[in-house]
C-alpha positions, 0 to 999 in steps of 0.5 A, a space after each residue: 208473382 206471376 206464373 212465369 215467375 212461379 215455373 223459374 222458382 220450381 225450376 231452379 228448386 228442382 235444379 238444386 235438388 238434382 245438384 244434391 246427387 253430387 253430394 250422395 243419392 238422396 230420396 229428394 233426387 229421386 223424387 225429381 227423376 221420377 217427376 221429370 220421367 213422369 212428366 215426360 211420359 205423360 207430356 208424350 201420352 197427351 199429345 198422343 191422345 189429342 193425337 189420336 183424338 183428332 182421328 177419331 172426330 174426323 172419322 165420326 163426322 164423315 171425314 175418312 182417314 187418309 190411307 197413310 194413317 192406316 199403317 201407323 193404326 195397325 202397327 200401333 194396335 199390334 204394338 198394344 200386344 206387347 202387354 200380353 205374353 201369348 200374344 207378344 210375338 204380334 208386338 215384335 212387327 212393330 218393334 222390329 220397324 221402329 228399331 228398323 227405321 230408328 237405325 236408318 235414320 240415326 246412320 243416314 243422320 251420322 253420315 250426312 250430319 257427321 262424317 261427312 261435314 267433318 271430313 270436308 271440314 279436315 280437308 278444307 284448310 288444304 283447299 283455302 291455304 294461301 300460306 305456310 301457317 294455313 296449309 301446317 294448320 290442315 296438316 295438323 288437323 288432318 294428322 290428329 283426325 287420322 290417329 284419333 280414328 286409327 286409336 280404334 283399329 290398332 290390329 290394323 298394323 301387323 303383328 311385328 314387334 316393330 308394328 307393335 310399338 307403332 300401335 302403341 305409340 298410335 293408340 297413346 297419341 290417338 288417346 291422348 288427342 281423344 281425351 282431349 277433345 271429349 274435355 274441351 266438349 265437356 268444358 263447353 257443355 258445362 259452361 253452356 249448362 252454367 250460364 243458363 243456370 246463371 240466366 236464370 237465377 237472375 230472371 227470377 231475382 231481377 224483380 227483386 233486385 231492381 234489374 
Protein backbone atom coordinates (compact mmCIF):
# COMPACT_ATOMS: atom_id res chain seq x y z
CA UNK A 1 0.00 0.00 0.00
CA UNK A 2 1.21 3.17 -0.82
CA UNK A 3 1.69 6.15 1.32
CA UNK A 4 -1.01 7.94 -0.82
CA UNK A 5 -3.14 5.15 -0.11
CA UNK A 6 -2.35 5.19 3.47
CA UNK A 7 -3.35 9.25 4.07
CA UNK A 8 -7.02 8.34 2.12
CA UNK A 9 -7.54 5.76 4.64
CA UNK A 10 -6.42 7.89 7.56
CA UNK A 11 -8.50 10.63 6.07
CA UNK A 12 -11.74 8.96 5.50
CA UNK A 13 -11.01 6.87 9.16
CA UNK A 14 -10.98 10.44 10.54
CA UNK A 15 -13.67 11.77 8.44
CA UNK A 16 -16.08 8.86 9.99
CA UNK A 17 -15.12 9.64 13.43
CA UNK A 18 -15.87 13.35 13.04
CA UNK A 19 -19.58 11.77 11.32
CA UNK A 20 -19.96 10.29 14.97
CA UNK A 21 -20.54 13.94 16.51
CA UNK A 22 -24.02 13.59 14.73
CA UNK A 23 -24.87 10.67 16.77
CA UNK A 24 -23.38 12.40 20.51
CA UNK A 25 -20.02 13.98 21.77
CA UNK A 26 -17.74 11.34 21.75
CA UNK A 27 -14.08 11.12 23.01
CA UNK A 28 -13.23 9.42 19.66
CA UNK A 29 -14.33 13.06 18.12
CA UNK A 30 -12.43 15.08 20.30
CA UNK A 31 -9.35 13.11 19.81
CA UNK A 32 -9.75 14.18 16.26
CA UNK A 33 -10.41 17.86 16.82
CA UNK A 34 -7.68 18.06 18.84
CA UNK A 35 -5.24 16.03 16.12
CA UNK A 36 -6.57 18.71 13.31
CA UNK A 37 -5.74 21.82 15.74
CA UNK A 38 -2.55 20.22 16.50
CA UNK A 39 -1.93 19.60 13.28
CA UNK A 40 -2.69 22.89 12.58
CA UNK A 41 -0.67 24.86 14.79
CA UNK A 42 2.19 22.85 14.51
CA UNK A 43 2.14 22.96 10.44
CA UNK A 44 2.08 26.99 11.23
CA UNK A 45 5.04 26.93 13.88
CA UNK A 46 7.24 24.85 11.40
CA UNK A 47 6.71 27.08 8.56
CA UNK A 48 7.38 29.81 11.01
CA UNK A 49 10.58 28.54 12.18
CA UNK A 50 12.28 27.62 8.65
CA UNK A 51 10.88 30.98 8.23
CA UNK A 52 12.75 32.48 10.43
CA UNK A 53 15.25 30.12 9.75
CA UNK A 54 16.16 31.19 6.67
CA UNK A 55 16.92 34.99 8.39
CA UNK A 56 18.93 33.94 10.63
CA UNK A 57 21.43 31.81 7.88
CA UNK A 58 21.33 34.98 5.62
CA UNK A 59 22.35 37.03 8.59
CA UNK A 60 25.11 34.42 9.85
CA UNK A 61 26.67 34.36 6.56
CA UNK A 62 26.83 38.31 5.95
CA UNK A 63 23.94 38.69 4.27
CA UNK A 64 22.06 41.71 6.12
CA UNK A 65 18.48 41.89 6.55
CA UNK A 66 16.53 43.74 4.34
CA UNK A 67 14.77 46.93 6.39
CA UNK A 68 11.11 45.58 5.54
CA UNK A 69 12.08 42.60 7.95
CA UNK A 70 12.75 44.92 10.63
CA UNK A 71 9.29 45.72 11.57
CA UNK A 72 7.93 42.34 11.27
CA UNK A 73 11.04 41.14 13.86
CA UNK A 74 10.36 43.76 16.28
CA UNK A 75 6.30 43.49 16.57
CA UNK A 76 7.05 39.82 16.62
CA UNK A 77 9.36 40.10 19.48
CA UNK A 78 7.11 42.44 21.35
CA UNK A 79 4.32 40.00 20.71
CA UNK A 80 6.31 37.32 22.80
CA UNK A 81 5.43 39.48 25.95
CA UNK A 82 1.93 38.63 25.87
CA UNK A 83 3.10 35.65 27.91
CA UNK A 84 4.25 37.93 30.74
CA UNK A 85 1.45 39.85 32.87
CA UNK A 86 3.94 42.84 34.05
CA UNK A 87 4.73 43.33 30.62
CA UNK A 88 1.48 42.41 28.19
CA UNK A 89 0.65 45.86 27.93
CA UNK A 90 4.03 45.88 25.05
CA UNK A 91 2.09 42.68 23.21
CA UNK A 92 -1.27 45.02 22.74
CA UNK A 93 1.30 47.00 19.93
CA UNK A 94 1.28 44.21 17.94
CA UNK A 95 -2.17 42.95 18.50
CA UNK A 96 -3.62 46.25 17.82
CA UNK A 97 -1.82 45.84 14.09
CA UNK A 98 -2.70 42.88 13.33
CA UNK A 99 -6.44 43.54 14.53
CA UNK A 100 -5.97 46.53 12.51
CA UNK A 101 -4.82 45.30 9.19
CA UNK A 102 -6.93 42.15 9.43
CA UNK A 103 -10.04 44.46 9.66
CA UNK A 104 -8.96 46.52 6.75
CA UNK A 105 -8.35 43.98 4.81
CA UNK A 106 -11.50 41.56 5.31
CA UNK A 107 -13.74 45.25 4.47
CA UNK A 108 -11.66 46.32 1.70
CA UNK A 109 -12.06 42.41 0.55
CA UNK A 110 -15.96 42.58 1.38
CA UNK A 111 -16.41 45.61 -0.70
CA UNK A 112 -14.41 45.04 -3.89
CA UNK A 113 -14.97 41.07 -3.54
CA UNK A 114 -18.84 41.29 -2.31
CA UNK A 115 -20.86 44.01 -2.66
CA UNK A 116 -19.63 45.36 -5.13
CA UNK A 117 -19.76 42.35 -7.80
CA UNK A 118 -23.08 41.59 -6.31
CA UNK A 119 -24.58 45.07 -6.92
CA UNK A 120 -23.09 45.38 -10.57
CA UNK A 121 -24.41 41.47 -10.62
CA UNK A 122 -28.49 42.82 -9.68
CA UNK A 123 -28.12 45.47 -12.13
CA UNK A 124 -26.80 43.84 -15.19
CA UNK A 125 -30.03 42.01 -16.49
CA UNK A 126 -31.59 45.65 -16.73
CA UNK A 127 -28.60 46.53 -18.76
CA UNK A 128 -28.55 43.38 -21.14
CA UNK A 129 -32.42 43.04 -21.43
CA UNK A 130 -33.58 42.45 -25.00
CA UNK A 131 -37.00 41.43 -23.72
CA UNK A 132 -39.93 41.16 -21.28
CA UNK A 133 -38.68 37.94 -19.48
CA UNK A 134 -34.81 39.50 -19.14
CA UNK A 135 -35.98 42.79 -17.85
CA UNK A 136 -39.19 40.78 -15.06
CA UNK A 137 -36.00 38.42 -14.26
CA UNK A 138 -33.86 41.79 -13.09
CA UNK A 139 -36.74 43.23 -11.67
CA UNK A 140 -37.27 40.07 -9.60
CA UNK A 141 -33.95 40.28 -8.48
CA UNK A 142 -33.26 43.51 -7.66
CA UNK A 143 -36.89 43.28 -5.78
CA UNK A 144 -35.70 40.40 -3.58
CA UNK A 145 -32.00 41.92 -2.84
CA UNK A 146 -33.84 45.17 -1.56
CA UNK A 147 -35.95 43.37 0.93
CA UNK A 148 -33.45 40.94 1.62
CA UNK A 149 -31.24 44.13 2.89
CA UNK A 150 -34.16 46.19 4.07
CA UNK A 151 -34.83 42.54 6.52
CA UNK A 152 -32.08 44.24 8.68
CA UNK A 153 -32.98 48.09 9.02
CA UNK A 154 -36.86 47.84 9.87
CA UNK A 155 -36.97 51.01 12.10
CA UNK A 156 -36.14 52.63 8.79
CA UNK A 157 -39.80 52.91 8.14
CA UNK A 158 -41.40 55.19 10.92
CA UNK A 159 -43.44 54.34 13.76
CA UNK A 160 -46.85 54.67 12.32
CA UNK A 161 -49.37 51.77 12.65
CA UNK A 162 -49.30 51.82 8.83
CA UNK A 163 -45.52 51.60 8.51
CA UNK A 164 -45.44 49.16 11.20
CA UNK A 165 -47.40 46.49 9.16
CA UNK A 166 -45.25 47.23 6.03
CA UNK A 167 -42.02 46.45 8.28
CA UNK A 168 -43.67 43.49 9.09
CA UNK A 169 -44.97 42.57 6.20
CA UNK A 170 -41.00 43.35 4.80
CA UNK A 171 -39.08 41.94 7.24
CA UNK A 172 -41.45 38.31 6.95
CA UNK A 173 -40.46 38.62 3.11
CA UNK A 174 -37.20 39.72 3.63
CA UNK A 175 -36.66 36.46 6.08
CA UNK A 176 -38.53 34.29 3.93
CA UNK A 177 -35.95 35.27 0.89
CA UNK A 178 -32.96 34.99 3.32
CA UNK A 179 -33.73 31.52 4.50
CA UNK A 180 -33.75 30.63 1.44
CA UNK A 181 -30.70 31.43 0.20
CA UNK A 182 -28.60 30.34 3.29
CA UNK A 183 -30.53 26.86 2.10
CA UNK A 184 -29.64 26.68 -1.30
CA UNK A 185 -26.02 27.67 -0.22
CA UNK A 186 -26.28 25.02 2.69
CA UNK A 187 -27.68 22.42 -0.20
CA UNK A 188 -24.47 23.12 -2.37
CA UNK A 189 -21.86 23.01 0.33
CA UNK A 190 -23.42 19.79 1.48
CA UNK A 191 -23.38 18.07 -1.91
CA UNK A 192 -19.77 19.60 -2.77
CA UNK A 193 -18.83 18.21 0.69
CA UNK A 194 -20.69 14.97 -0.43
CA UNK A 195 -18.77 14.35 -3.59
CA UNK A 196 -15.77 14.88 -2.33
CA UNK A 197 -16.47 12.44 0.58
CA UNK A 198 -17.63 9.95 -2.40
CA UNK A 199 -14.29 10.86 -4.70
CA UNK A 200 -12.57 9.57 -2.01
CA UNK A 201 -13.71 6.58 -1.03
CA UNK A 202 -13.66 5.60 -4.44
CA UNK A 203 -9.70 6.72 -4.84
CA UNK A 204 -9.02 4.41 -2.20
CA UNK A 205 -11.45 1.49 -3.04
CA UNK A 206 -10.66 1.48 -6.66
CA UNK A 207 -7.40 -0.60 -6.55
CA UNK A 208 -9.43 -2.89 -5.00
CA UNK A 209 -12.47 -3.19 -7.17
CA UNK A 210 -10.55 -3.29 -10.28
CA UNK A 211 -11.57 0.54 -11.22
Amino acid sequence: MTLEAIGLLVGAIVTLIIFTYLLSDNPLYRWVLALVVGSGAGYALAITLNFLYQWVMKSANGELLPAVAIPPLVLGFLLLFKGFPKLASWGGIPMGFILGVGAAVAISGAVWGTILPQALATAAPFAAAQDGGAFLEGFFILIGTILSLLTFSPRAFGTHPRSQLAVRLVRRLGQDLVTIALAVAFVGALTSALTLFIACWWMMLAPFLGG
